[in-house]
C-alpha positions in Angstrom: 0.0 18.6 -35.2 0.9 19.7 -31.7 -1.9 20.5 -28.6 -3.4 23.7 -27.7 -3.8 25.2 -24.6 -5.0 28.4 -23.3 -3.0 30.0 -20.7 -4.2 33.6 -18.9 -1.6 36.0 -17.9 -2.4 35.8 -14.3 0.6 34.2 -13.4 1.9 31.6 -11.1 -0.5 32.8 -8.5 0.1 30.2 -6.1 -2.8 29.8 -4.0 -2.8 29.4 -0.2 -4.6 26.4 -1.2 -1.8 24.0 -1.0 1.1 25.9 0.6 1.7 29.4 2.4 3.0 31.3 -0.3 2.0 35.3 1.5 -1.4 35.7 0.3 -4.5 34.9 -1.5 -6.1 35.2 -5.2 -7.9 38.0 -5.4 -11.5 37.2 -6.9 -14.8 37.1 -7.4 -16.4 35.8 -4.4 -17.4 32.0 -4.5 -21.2 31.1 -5.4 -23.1 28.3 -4.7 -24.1 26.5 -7.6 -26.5 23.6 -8.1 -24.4 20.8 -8.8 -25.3 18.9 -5.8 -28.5 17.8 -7.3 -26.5 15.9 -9.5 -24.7 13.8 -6.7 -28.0 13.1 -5.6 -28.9 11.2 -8.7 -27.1 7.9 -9.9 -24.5 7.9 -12.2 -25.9 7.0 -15.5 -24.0 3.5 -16.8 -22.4 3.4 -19.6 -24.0 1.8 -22.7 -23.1 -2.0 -22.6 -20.9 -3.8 -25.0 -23.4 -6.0 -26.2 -26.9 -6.2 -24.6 -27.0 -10.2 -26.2 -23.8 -11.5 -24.5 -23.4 -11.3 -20.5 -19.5 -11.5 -21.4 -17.1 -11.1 -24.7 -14.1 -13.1 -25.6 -10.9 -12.0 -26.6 -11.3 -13.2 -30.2 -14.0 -10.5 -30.3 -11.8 -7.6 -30.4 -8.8 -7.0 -32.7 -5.6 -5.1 -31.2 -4.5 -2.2 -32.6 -1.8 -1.3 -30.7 -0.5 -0.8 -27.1 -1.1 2.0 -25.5 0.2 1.7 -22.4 2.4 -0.8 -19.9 2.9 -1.4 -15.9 4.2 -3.6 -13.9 1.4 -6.7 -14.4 -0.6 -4.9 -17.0 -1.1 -3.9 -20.5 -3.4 -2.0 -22.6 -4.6 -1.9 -26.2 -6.6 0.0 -28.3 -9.1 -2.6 -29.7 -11.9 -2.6 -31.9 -14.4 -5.4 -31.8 -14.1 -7.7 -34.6 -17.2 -8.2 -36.8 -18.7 -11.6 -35.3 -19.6 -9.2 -32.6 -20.1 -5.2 -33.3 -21.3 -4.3 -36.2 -19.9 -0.9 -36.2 -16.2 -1.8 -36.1 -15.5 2.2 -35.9 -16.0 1.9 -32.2 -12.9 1.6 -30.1 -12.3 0.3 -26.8 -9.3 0.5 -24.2 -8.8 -3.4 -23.1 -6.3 -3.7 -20.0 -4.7 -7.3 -19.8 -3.4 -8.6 -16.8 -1.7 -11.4 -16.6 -3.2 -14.1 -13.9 0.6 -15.5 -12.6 2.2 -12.2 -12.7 -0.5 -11.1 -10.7 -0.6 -13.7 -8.4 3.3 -13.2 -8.2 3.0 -9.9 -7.4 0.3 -10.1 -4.5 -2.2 -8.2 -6.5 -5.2 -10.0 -6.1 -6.8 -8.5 -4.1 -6.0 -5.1 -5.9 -7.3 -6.4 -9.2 -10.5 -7.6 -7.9 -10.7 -4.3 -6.1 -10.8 -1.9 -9.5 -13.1 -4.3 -11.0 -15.4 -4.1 -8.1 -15.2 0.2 -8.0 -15.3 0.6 -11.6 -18.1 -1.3 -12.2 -19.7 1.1 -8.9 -18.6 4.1 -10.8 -19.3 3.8 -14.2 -20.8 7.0 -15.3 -19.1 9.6 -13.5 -18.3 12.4 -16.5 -14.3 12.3 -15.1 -13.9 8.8 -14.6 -12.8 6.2 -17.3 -15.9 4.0 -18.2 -15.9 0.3 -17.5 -17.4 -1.8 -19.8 -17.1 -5.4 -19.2 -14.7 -7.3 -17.6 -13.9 -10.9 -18.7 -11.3 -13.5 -18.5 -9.6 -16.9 -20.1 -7.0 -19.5 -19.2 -4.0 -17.3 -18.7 -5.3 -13.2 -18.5 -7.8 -11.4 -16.9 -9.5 -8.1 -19.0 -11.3 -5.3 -18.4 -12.8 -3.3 -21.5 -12.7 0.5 -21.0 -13.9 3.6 -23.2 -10.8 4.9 -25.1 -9.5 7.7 -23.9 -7.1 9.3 -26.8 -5.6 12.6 -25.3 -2.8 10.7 -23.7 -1.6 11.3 -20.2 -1.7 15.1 -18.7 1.9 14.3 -17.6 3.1 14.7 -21.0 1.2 18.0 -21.9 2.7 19.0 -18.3 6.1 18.4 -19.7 5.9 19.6 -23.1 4.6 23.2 -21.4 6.8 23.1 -18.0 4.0 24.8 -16.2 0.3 24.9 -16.5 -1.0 28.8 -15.9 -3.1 29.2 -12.7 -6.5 29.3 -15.1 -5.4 26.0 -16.5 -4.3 24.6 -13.2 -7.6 25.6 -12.2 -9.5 24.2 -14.5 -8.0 20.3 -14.1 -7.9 20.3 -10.6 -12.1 21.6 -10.4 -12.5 18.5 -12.4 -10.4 16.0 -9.8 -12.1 17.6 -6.7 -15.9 16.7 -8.3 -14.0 13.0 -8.5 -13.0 12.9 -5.1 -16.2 14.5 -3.6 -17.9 11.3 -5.7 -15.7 8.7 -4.4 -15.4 10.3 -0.9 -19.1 11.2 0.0 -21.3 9.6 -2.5 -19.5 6.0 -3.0 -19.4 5.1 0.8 -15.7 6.4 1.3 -13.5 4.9 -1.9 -9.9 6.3 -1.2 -7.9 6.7 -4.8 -4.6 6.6 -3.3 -2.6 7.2 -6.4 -3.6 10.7 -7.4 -0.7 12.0 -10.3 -0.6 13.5 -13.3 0.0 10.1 -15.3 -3.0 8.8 -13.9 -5.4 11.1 -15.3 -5.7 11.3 -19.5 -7.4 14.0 -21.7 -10.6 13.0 -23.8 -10.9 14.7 -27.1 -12.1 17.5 -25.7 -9.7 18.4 -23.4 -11.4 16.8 -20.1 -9.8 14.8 -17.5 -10.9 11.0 -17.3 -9.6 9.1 -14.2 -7.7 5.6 -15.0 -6.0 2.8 -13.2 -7.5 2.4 -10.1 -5.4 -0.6 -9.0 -4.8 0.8 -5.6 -8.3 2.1 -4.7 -10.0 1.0 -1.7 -13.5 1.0 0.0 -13.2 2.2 3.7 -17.0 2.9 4.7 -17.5 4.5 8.2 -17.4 3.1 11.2 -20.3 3.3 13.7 -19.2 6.4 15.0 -19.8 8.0 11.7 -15.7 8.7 11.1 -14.0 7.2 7.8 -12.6 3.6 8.2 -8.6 3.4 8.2 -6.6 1.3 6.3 -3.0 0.6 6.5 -1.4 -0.5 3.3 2.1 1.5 2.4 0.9 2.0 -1.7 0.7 4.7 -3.9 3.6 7.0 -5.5 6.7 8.3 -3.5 6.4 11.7 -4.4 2.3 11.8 -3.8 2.6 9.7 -0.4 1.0 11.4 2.5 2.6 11.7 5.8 0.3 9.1 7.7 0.8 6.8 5.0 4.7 6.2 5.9 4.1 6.9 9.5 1.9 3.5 9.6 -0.4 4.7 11.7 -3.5 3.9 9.5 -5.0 6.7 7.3 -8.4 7.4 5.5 -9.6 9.0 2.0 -7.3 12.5 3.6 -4.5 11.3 1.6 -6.1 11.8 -2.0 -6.8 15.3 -0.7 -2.7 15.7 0.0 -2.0 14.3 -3.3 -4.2 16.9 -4.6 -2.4 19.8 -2.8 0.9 18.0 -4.4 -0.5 18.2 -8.2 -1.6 21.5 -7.6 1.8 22.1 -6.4 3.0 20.3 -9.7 0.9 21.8 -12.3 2.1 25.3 -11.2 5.8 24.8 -11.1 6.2 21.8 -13.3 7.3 19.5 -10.6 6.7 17.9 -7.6 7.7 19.6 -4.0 9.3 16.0 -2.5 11.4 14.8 -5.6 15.1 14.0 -4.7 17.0 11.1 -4.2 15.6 7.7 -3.4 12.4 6.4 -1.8 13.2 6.5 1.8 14.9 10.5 0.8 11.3 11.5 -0.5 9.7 10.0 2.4 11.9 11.8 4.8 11.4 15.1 3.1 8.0 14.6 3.3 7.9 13.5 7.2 10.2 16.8 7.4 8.0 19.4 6.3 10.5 21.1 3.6 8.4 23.5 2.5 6.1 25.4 4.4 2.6 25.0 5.1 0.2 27.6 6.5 -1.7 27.3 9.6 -5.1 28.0 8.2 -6.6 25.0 6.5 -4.9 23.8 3.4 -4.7 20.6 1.5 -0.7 19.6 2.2 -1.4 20.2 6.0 0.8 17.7 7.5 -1.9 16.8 10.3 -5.0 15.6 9.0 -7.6 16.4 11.2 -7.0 19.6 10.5 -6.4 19.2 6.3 -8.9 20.8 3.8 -10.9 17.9 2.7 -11.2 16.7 5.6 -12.3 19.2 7.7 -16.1 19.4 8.8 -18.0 20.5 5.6 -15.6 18.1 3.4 -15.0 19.1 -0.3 -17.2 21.9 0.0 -14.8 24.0 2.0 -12.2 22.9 -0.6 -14.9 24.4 -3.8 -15.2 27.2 -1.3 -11.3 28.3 -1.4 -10.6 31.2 -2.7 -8.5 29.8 -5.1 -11.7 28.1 -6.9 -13.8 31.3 -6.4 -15.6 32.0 -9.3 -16.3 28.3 -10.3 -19.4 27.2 -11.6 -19.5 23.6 -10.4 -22.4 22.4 -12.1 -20.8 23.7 -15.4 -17.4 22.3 -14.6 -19.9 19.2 -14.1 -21.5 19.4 -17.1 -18.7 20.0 -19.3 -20.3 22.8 -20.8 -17.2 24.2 -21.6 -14.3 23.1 -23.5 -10.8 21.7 -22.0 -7.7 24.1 -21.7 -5.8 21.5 -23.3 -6.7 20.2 -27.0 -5.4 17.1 -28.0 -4.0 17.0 -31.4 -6.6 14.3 -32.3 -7.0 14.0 -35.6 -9.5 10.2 -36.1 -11.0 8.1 -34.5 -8.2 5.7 -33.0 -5.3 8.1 -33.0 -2.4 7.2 -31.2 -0.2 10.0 -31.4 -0.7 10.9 -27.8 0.9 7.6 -26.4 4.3 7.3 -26.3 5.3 3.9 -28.4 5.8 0.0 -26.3 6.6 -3.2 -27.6 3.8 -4.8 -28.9 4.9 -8.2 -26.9 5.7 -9.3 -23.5 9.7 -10.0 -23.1 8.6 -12.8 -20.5 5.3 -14.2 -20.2 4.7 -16.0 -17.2 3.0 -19.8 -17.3 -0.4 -19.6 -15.3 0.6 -23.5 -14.3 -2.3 -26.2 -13.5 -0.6 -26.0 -10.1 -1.6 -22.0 -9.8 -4.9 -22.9 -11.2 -5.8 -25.1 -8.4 -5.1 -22.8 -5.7 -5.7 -19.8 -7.2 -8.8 -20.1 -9.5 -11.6 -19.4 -7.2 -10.1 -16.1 -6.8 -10.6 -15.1 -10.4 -14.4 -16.4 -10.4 -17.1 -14.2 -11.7 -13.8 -11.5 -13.4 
C-alpha cells in the first residue's frame, strides 16, 4: 500500500523566506492566533511506563525488529513482555547505545545530553516522547513512543518535491519546535535539523528524534543567547558560523530550516557536491543568493529571521506562512499531507530493513568500567 499525499497546484512558489527568488506569495494576510497561551502552560508528560517500577530492564521488553542504525546506536521496535505490561499491544521505540562505543567515540557527553532534554521536553505534540531511560553492564537505553511513518526523507524521495502547501505544512510544525526549544526551554539549540531526523506519526504529523547533538545554551547576563563552539551537525545543514569557529547560538537551527525548506521544494539540498570541506566552502561562498531583507539562510546572523528582535514570531509572520492558524497547526486539528501506509499496530513497512545484529560488538572492559562508570550513573 503506498502513502498519500495531497499536493495543491500552486507550484514551486519559492518563498523569499529562505532565498531571493523575485518576489513573494501572494496571500491572505497573517493573523494572530492564540497559540501562545499554550507555550505558557507546561508540556503535559507523557504517561509513564510503569507507575510501580522507577526503572525497567531489558528482559522486560521483547524485540521485534530494528528500525533504525547510527554510528553508536540502535533502535527496536519492542513491546513489553508480560511480567511487566499487561497490554502487550503497546509498542515502544528502545534506542541501544552501546557504553564502549560510546566512550570510543567521545559521546558522553552527547548521550547524557539527549537524556537530560528529552526528559525536559516530553510532551511537546512534535517531539518524540521519552519514556524511561535505563541501563545494564554493557548498553545504555532510552524507551521512546513508536513512531511508524518512517523518515520524511523517504516520502521526500519517493515524490522528488513536496508542493508549497505541503512544504508548508511540515515546516509550520518544525518552527512551533524551535520556538519551544529556543524561547520556552531556556535556549536548547537542535543542531541537526534534516529531513531524516524528523518521522511521520500515523497521522501524518512530524515527531522530532535523535537529539544526540542538542545543547542547552541559556543566556548570558546581558540577556543574549550563550555560544557554543562545537563543529557537529550535517554538512549540507551546517551554518556558516559553525565552520567559521567563531562560536554560534540556536541561529543555526533557523539556517537549517531555510535549507529544508530549500529541500522540500526542489528535492534537494542547495550545498550538496563533492566532499565535506567542498560543501563547507560553498556554503562560506554564498552560491546562491540570498536577499537583503530578512530571511532564514542569511549568511550573517544578527541579521537572520529567527533571530532577529521578535524571534520566531517574525518567522510565523512571513508571508510565506500567511494564512496559518498556529494554534491549529498546534493542536493537530488537522490531518498530515502525508499518510503513512500504516496498516497495524507495529508496522514496519516504513523502515527500510538492517541486520538484526551488531557485526562488532565492542567489550565494555572492567578497565572502562572503572574510569568511566560514574559517568553513566543515574542513565
Amino acid at each position: 500500500m503506498a502513502a498519500t499525499i495531497v499536493h495543491s497546484q500552486s507550484g514551486l512558489q519559492s518563498a523569499a523566506l529562505v532565498a531571493n527568488s523575485g518576489g513573494q506569495l501572494q496571500q491572505q494576510p497573517y493573523q494572530q492566533h492564540p497559540y501562545q497561551q499554550h507555550l505558557q502552560q507546561p508540556p503535559q508528560t507523557g504517561k509513564p511506563f510503569d507507575v510501580a517500577f522507577s526503572k525497567p530492564v531489558i528482559s522486560d521488553f521483547v524485540r521485534v525488529r530494528t528500525v533504525g542504525t547510527g554510528t553508536f546506536a540502535r533502535v527496536c521496535l519492542v513491546k513489553p513482555s508480560h511480567s511487566r505490561e499487561s497490554d502487550s499491544r503497546k509498542l515502544y521505540a528502545l534506542k541501544i547505545q552501546r557504553k564502549a562505543t560510546v566512550i570510543r567515540l567521545g559521546q558522553i557527553h552527547h548521550v547524557r545530553n539527549e537524556r537530560r532534554i528529552l526528559a525536559q521536553v516530553r510532551g511537546h505534540p512534535f517531539i518524540t516522547n521519552f519514556v524511561v531511560s535505563f541501563s545494564d553492564k554493557d548498553s545504555l537505553y532510552m524507551l521512546l513512543d513508536y513512531v511508524p511513518g518512517g523518515e520524511i526523507f523517504s516520502y521526500l524521495r519517493k515524490f522528488h518535491h513536496f508542493s508549497e502547501s505541503v512544504a508548508r505544512f511540515y515546516s509550520a510544525e518544525v518552527v512551533l519546535i524551535m520556538e519551544y526549544l529556543h524561547e520556552h526551554q531556556g535556549g536548547i539549540a537542535y543542531r541537526d535539523i534534516k529531513p531524516e531526523n524528523l518521522l511521520l506519526d500515523a497521522e501524518g504529523h512530524i515527531k522530532l528524534v535523535d537529539f544526540g547533538f542538542a545543547k542547552w545554551l541559556g543566556t548570558g547576563e546581558s540577556g543574549n543567547p550563550n555560544k557554543t563552539y562545537t563543529l557537529c551537525g550535517t554538512p549540507q545543514y551546517i551554518a556558516p558560523e559553525v565552520i567559521c569557529g567563531g562560536g554560534y547560538t540556536t541561529a543555526v537551527d533557523w539556517w537549517a530550516l531555510g535549507i529544508l525548506i530549500y529541500e522540500f521544494l526542489t528535492g534537494y539540498p542547495p550545498f550538496q557536491y563533492g566532499d565535506v570541506y567542498g560543501i563547507y566552502e560553498q556554503i562560506l561562498e554564498g552560491t546562491i543568493t540570498f536577499p537583503q531583507e530578512p530571511a532564514l539562510c542569511t549568511v550573517d546572523s544578527s541579521c537572520r529571521l529567527g533571530n532577529i528582535s521578535g524571534g520566531a514570531a517574525k518567522v510565523k509572520a512571513h508571508p510565506f506562512f500567511a494564512g496559518v492558524d498556529w494554534d491549529a497547526v498546534y493542536q493537530k486539528r488537522h490531518c498530515g499531507l502525508i499518510i503513512p501506509p500504516i496498516m497495524y499496530p507495529g508496522d514496519t513497512q516504513c523502515f527500510e530493513a538492517y541486520p538484526e545484529e551488531d557485526p562488532d560488538i565492542e567489550e565494555y572492559t572492567e578497565e572502562m568500567a572503572a574510569e568511566y562508570a560514574q559517568h553513566f550513573e543515574g542513565f
